[in-house]
C-alpha positions as CSV (number, residue, x, y, z in Angstrom):
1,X,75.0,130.5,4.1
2,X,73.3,131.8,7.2
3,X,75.2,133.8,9.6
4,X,76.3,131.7,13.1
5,X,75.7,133.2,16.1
6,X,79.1,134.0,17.9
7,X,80.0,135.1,21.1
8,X,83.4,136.5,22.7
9,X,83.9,136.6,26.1
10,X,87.4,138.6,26.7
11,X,87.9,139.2,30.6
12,X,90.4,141.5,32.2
13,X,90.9,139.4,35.5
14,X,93.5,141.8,36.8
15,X,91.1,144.5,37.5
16,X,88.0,142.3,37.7
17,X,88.6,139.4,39.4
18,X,86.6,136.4,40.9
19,X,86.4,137.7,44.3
20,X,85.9,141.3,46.4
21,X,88.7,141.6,48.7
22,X,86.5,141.2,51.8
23,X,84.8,137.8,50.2
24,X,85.4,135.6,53.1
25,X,86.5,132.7,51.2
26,X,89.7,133.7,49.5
27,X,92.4,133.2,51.3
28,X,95.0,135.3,53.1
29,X,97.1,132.6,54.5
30,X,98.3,129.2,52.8
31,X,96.3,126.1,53.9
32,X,97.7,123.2,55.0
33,X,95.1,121.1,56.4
34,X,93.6,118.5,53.9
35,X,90.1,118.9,54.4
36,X,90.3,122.6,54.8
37,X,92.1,122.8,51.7
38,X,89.0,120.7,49.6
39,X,86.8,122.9,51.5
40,X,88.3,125.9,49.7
41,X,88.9,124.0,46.4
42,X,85.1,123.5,46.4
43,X,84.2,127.2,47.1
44,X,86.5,128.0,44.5
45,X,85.0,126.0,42.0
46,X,81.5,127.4,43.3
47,X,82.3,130.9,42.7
48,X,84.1,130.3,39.3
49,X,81.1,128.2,38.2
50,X,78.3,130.9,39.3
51,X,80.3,133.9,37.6
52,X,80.9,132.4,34.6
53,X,77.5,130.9,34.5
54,X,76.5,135.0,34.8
55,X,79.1,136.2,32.4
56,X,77.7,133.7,30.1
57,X,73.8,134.9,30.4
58,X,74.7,138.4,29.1
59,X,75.8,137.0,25.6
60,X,73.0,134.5,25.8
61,X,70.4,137.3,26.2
62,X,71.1,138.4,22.2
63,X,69.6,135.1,21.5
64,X,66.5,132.6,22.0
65,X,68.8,129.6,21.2
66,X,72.1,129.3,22.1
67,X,75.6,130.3,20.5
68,X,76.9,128.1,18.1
69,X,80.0,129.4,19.0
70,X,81.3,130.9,22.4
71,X,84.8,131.9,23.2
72,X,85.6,132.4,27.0
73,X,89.1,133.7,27.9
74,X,90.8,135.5,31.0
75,X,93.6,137.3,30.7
76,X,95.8,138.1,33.8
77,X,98.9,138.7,35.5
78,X,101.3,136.5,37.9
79,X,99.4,138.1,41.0
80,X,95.8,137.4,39.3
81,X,96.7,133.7,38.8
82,X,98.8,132.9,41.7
83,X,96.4,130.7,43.6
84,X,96.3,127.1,41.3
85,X,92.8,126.0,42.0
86,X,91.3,129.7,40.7
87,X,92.6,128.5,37.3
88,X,91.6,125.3,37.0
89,X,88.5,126.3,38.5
90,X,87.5,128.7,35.8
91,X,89.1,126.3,33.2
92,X,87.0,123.0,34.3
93,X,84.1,125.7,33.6
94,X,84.9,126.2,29.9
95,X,87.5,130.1,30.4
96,X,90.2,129.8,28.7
97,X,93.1,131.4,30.9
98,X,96.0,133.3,29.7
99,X,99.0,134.8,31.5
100,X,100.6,138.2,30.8
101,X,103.3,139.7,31.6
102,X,103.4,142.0,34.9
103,X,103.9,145.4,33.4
104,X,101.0,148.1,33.1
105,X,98.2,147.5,31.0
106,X,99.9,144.0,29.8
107,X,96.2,142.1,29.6
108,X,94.2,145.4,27.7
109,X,96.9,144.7,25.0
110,X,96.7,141.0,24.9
111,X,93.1,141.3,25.4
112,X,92.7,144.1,22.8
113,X,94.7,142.4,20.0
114,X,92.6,139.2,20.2
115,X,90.0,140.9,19.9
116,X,90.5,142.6,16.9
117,X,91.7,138.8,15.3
118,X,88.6,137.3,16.7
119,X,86.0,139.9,15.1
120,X,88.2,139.3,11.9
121,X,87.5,135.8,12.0
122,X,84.2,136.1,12.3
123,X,83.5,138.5,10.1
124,X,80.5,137.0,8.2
125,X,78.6,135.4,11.1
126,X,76.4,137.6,14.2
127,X,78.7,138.4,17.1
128,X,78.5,139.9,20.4
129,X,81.5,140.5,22.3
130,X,81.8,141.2,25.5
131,X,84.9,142.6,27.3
132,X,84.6,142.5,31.2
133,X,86.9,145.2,32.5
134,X,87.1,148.5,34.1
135,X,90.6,149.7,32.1
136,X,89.4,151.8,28.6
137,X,92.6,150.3,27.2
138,X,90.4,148.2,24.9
139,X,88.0,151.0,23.4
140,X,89.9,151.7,20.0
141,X,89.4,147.6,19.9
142,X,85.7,147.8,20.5
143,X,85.4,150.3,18.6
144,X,86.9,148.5,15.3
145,X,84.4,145.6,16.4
146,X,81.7,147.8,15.9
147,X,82.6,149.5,12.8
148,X,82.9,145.8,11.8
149,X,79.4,145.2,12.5
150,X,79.7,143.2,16.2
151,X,77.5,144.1,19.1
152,X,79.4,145.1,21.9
153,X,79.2,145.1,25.9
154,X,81.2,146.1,28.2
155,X,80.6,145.1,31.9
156,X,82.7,146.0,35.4
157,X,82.3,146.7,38.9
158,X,82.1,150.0,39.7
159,X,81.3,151.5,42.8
160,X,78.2,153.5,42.7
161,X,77.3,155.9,45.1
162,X,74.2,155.6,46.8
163,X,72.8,159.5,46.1
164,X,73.8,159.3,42.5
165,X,72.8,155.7,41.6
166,X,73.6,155.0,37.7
167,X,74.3,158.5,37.3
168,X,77.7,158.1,39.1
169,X,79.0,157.1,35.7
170,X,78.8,160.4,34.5
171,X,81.8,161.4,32.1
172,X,83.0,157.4,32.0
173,X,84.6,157.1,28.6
174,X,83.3,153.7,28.3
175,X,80.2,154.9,28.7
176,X,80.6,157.8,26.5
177,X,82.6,155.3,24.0
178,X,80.4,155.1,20.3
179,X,82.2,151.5,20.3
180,X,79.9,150.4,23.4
181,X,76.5,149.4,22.9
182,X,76.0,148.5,26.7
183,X,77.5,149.4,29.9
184,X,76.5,146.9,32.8
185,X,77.3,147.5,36.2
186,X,78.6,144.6,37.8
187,X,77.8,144.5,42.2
188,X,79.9,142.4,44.0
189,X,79.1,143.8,47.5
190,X,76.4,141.8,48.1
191,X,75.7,138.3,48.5
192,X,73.2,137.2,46.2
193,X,70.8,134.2,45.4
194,X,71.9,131.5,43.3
195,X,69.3,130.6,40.7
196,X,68.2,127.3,39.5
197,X,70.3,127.6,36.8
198,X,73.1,127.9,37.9
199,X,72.8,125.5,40.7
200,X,72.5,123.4,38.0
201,X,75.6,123.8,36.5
202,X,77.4,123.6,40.2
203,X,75.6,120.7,40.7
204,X,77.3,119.5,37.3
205,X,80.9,120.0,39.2
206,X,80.0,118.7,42.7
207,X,77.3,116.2,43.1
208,X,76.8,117.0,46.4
209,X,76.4,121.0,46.3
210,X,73.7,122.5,47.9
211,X,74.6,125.9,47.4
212,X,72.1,128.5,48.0
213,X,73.8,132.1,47.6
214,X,77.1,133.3,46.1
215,X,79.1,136.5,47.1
216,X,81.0,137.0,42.9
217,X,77.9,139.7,42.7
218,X,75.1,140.3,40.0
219,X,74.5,143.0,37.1
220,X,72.6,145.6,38.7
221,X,72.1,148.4,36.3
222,X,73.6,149.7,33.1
223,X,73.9,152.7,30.3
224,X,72.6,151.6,27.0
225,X,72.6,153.1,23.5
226,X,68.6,152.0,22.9
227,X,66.1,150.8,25.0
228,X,66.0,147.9,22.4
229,X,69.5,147.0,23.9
230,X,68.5,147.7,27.5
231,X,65.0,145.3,27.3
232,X,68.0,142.5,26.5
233,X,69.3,143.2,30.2
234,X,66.0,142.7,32.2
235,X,67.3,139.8,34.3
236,X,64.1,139.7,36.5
237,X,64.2,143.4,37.5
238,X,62.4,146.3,36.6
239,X,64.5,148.7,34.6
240,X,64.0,152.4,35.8
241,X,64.8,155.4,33.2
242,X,67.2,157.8,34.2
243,X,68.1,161.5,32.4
244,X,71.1,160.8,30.2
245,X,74.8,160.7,31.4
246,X,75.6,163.8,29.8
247,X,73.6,166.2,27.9
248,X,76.1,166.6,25.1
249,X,74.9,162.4,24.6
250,X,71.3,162.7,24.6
251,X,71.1,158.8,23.2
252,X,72.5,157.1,26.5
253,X,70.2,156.0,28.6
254,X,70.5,155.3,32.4
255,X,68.9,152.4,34.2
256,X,68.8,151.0,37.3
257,X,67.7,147.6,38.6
258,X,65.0,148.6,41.7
């Protein structure tokens, strides 16, 4: 029987969430005019669509056809989902969300132990899994993914700084993790171009949308294990070669999107 292709999405939303805290459209006060409030709803539902729509191209990139299988969950606290239309948002586009408790490190535990079940269930088909956070609470879970034969990514939004480019992750233990194939940096300082793509899929929510740009950020650069994994990651951009993270880790790579 051949193998399926598989892919897990498992997203901290806690510490990587939909919008930067100086995105314009989330809101600070409650709303209470009606067209104001569809207004929102609508950007919302823009955003949500755009980032999972980029979340999604990542596991697609392992493949040239598609997943026969895709799971897409967000785990999160009471503070993470306390605006309504952010869930339904990112459940309308296919994430399954799940609330946690509020104590520390509540979603790396629920994220980490489904994680280990989903790789179990899947053991005899090809799966990627990707875990979007910037907690290292779910390395000893990647790491069991990998002995198990999954590819693994791990993807967050770090601040870089500016002199140091990719080489600002230098000593990050998910980096450094042998359970990670890829590190991708995730910018969401930036307001960036919405491709045709995935104006499609907005389009496929809101028949009217004429949405040009979006401000949930881009991959911009990564570490990889191989440059067979880091070719997988060239998302229009040229991929530069950097000296490794560390010297005592000779076989991660550094690139960054020019």
């Amino acid at each position: 029987m051949p193998k399926r292709r598989v892919l897990g999405i498992l997203w901290d939303i806690d510490n990587v969430p939909v919008f930067k805290k100086s995105n314009p459209s989330t809101p600070t006060l409650p709303t209470v005019d009606s067209e104001l409030e569809a207004s929102f709803s609508e950007r919302v539902l823009v955003d949500c669509a755009v980032f999972s729509n980029r979340l999604l191209s990542v596991g697609r990139s392992f493949w040239t056809d598609e997943p026969e299988i895709t799971e897409f969950r967000a785990y999160g606290n009471s503070n993470a989902f306390r605006l309504q239309v952010l869930r339904d948002s990112l459940e309308r586009c296919g994430v399954k969300c799940f609330q946690v408790s509020d104590l520390d490190q509540a979603a790396d535990l629920e994220l980490s132990s489904y994680l280990r079940s989903f790789v179990s269930d899947y053991a005899e088909d090809d799966v990627v899994v990707i875990v979007v956070s910037r907690d290292k609470g779910f390395l000893p879970a990647f790491e069991y993914a990998k002995g198990r034969g999954c590819r693994t990514v791990a993807l967050a939004n770090f601040k870089l700084k500016p002199t140091q480019g990719m080489n600002s992750l230098k000593g990050s233990p998910i980096a450094a993790s042998p359970g990670v194939d890829a590190m991708l940096v995730w910018d969401n300082t930036k307001t960036t171009a919405v491709t045709a793509a995935e104006s499609a899929v907005v389009s496929s929510f809101l028949e009217h949308s004429t949405v040009s740009n979006s401000s949930v950020g881009t991959v911009v650069g990564g570490c990889f294990k191989s440059l067979e994994m880091a070719h997988r990651f060239d998302f229009a951009h040229v991929w530069e070669a950097q000296p490794p993270l560390d010297p005592k880790l000779p076989f991660v790579k550094c690139f960054l999107a020019r």
